[in-house]
N, C-alpha and C positions, 0 to 999 in steps of 0.2 A: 504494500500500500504506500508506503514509503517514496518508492519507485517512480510509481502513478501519478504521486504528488508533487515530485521534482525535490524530496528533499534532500538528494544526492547530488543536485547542483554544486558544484563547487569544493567539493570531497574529493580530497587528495592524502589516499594512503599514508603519505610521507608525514602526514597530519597526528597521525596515530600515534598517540602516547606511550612509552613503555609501560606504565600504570594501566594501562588500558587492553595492552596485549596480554599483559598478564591478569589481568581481571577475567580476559575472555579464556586462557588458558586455564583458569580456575574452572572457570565453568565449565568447560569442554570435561574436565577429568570428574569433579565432585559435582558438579549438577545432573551431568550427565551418566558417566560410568560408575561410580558411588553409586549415586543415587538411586538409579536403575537397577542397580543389584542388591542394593537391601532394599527396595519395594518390593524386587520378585520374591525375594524372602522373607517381609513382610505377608507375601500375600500367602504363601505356605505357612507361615506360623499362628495368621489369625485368622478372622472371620472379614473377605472380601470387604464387608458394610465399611467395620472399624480400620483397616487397612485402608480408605476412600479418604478418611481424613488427614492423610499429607497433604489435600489439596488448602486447609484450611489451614495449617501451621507452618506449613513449608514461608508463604508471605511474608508472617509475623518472625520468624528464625531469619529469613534474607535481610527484615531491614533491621531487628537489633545486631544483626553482624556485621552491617553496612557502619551502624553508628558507633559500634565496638572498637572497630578494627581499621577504619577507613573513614574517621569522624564524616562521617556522614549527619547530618542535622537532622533531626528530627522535628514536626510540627503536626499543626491539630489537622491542617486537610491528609496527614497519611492515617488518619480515624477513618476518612470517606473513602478513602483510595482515590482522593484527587490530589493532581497535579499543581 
């Protein structure tokens, strides 16, 4: 959507922060590979329902690690999930 919208205008690789590559690196191995393999064992260990609610914690876990570890700010619109 992104795309569609042009907000790749002007977007130049060379752009790209080491902090940032490495943010995405994080993600690629623990959002991804992690994560994906204790969910699938999650989902062997409990009952599929209770296993559904990583979609409801996993949020709230990304932004106090955001503000932990990477002073990320915190404020009242990330109560609504607005920006």
């Amino acid at each position: 959507m992104g795309l569609v919208r042009g907000e790749a205008q002007g977007f130049e690789l060379a752009q790209v922060t080491s902090k940032s590559w490495l943010a995405y690196i994080y993600l690629v191995t623990f959002g991804s590979i992690v994560a994906f393999t204790a969910y699938i064992w999650l989902l062997r260990a409990v009952e599929p329902a209770l296993a559904g609610t990583y979609a409801f914690v996993n949020p709230v876990v990304a932004v106090l690690l955001g503000w932990a570890f990477a002073s990320e700010q915190l404020n009242a619109g990330m109560l609504g999930a607005r920006p």
